[in-house]
N, C-alpha and C positions, 0 to 999 in steps of 0.2 A: 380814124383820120388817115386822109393819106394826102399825101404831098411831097414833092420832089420825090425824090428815090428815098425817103422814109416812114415806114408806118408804124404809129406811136398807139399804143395802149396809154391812156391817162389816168390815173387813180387818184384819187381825191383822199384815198386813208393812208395813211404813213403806219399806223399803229397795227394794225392787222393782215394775214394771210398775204402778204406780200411774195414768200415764194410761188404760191399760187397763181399769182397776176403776172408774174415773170414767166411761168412753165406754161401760162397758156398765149401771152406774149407771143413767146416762141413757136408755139403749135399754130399758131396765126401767120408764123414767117412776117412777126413785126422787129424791128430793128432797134427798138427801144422803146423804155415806159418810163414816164414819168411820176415821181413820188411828190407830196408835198411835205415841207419840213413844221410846219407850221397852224395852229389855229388863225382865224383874220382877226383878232382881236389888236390893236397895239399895244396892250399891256404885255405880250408874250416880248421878255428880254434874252437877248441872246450875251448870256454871261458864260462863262467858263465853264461852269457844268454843264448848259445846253449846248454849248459849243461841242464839248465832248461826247455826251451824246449824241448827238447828230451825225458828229464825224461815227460813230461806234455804228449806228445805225447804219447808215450809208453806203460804210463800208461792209458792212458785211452785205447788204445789197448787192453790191458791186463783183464782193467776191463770189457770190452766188450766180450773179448774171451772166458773168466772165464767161465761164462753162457752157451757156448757151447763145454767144456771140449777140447777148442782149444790152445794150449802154443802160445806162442808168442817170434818167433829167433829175432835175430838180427847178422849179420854175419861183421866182418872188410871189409872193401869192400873199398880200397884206400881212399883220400881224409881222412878226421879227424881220419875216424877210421883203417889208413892203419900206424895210430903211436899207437904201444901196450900201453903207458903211456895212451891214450886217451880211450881204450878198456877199460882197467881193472875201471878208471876214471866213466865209463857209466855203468858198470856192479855194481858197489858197489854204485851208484846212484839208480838201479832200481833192486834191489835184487830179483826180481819175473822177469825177462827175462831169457830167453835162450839164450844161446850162440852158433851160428855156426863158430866157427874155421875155415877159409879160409888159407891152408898154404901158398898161394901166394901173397895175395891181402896186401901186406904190402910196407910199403916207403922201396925198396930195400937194402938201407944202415943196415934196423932194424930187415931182415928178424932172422936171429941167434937171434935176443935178443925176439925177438916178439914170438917167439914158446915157449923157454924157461918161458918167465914171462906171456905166453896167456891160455898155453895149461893146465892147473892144470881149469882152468873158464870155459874147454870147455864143453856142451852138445853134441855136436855132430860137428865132422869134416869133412871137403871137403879136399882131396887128392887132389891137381892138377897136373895133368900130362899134357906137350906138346908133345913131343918125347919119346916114349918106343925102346929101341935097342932090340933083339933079349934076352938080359938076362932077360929084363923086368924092366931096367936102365932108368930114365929119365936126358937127358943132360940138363936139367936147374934146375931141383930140388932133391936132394936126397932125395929119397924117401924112401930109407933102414933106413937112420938115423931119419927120422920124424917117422917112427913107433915107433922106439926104443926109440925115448922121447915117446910119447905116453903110449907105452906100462910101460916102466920103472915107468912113473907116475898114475901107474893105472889109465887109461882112461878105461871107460866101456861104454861111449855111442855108438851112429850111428857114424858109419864110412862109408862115402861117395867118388866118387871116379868124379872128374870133367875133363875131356879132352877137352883140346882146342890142338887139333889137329895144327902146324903148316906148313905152304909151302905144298910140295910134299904131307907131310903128312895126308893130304885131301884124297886123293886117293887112299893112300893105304891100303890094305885091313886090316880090325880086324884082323883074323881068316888066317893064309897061309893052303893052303893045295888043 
């Protein structure tokens, strides 16, 4: 990915060869990578002992990446951290992470409350789009209104744009013309 002035390595395993994804990170001259904390399950509870691990975890990410002027994200990614109580919970646990803002990736009941109490914590946001209409409308996420929190609350990082195309929507083209 690249976008604004950062290029991000994304990793989808928390549990393995993570210095490895950081040392070639770096040999890419990317600026940070992102870890996830979590399965997408919602049974995963972020209680005190996973709190502690996670922080343990993290941190030692962090102190490893240090060294190579590599940041270290952490994005809500369903499962413990798709509840914004457990977000802000992990962020004020490891004050030296980055934040990636997922406008989707949340327990669906908490999306409206999850943007409101996430997005002031963000570094850097993923747009999600499924469905663009012809105005440039997405039918499952308003996406006029996610700026507008954004912007209202002075957001200055990367802003990212993630499509998961659905159905038909595979096939049809980017670009008409």
């Amino acid at each position: 990915l690249v976008q604004h002035h950062h290029f991000w390595l994304q990793m989808f395993c928390f549990q393995t060869g993570f210095k490895k994804w950081i040392m070639i990170a770096h040999k890419l001259g990317a600026t940070g990578v992102r870890f996830d904390v979590s399965k997408t399950t919602e049974e995963d509870i972020l209680d005190e002992n996973n709190l502690n691990i996670i922080s343990d975890k993290y941190g030692k990410l962090i102190d490893f990446s240090d060294e190579l002027n590599i940041e270290i994200y952490f994005e809500n990614h369903y499962g413990m951290t798709g509840d914004p109580d457990n977000v802000i919970k992990i962020l004020k646990r490891i004050p030296r992470i980055k934040y990636l803002f997922d406008s989707w990736n949340w327990n669906h009941k908490q999306v409206s409350q999850a943007w409101i109490q996430c997005i002031p914590y963000a570094d850097a946001v993923h747009i999600k789009t499924f469905y663009l209409n012809d105005k440039g409308e997405d039918a499952l996420i308003n996406v006029k209104s996610l700026c507008e929190i954004l912007l209202s609350g002075g957001f200055q990082g990367c802003w990212t744009i993630e499509t998961m195309p659905l159905g038909d929507d595979l096939e049809r083209p980017l670009i008409k013309g």
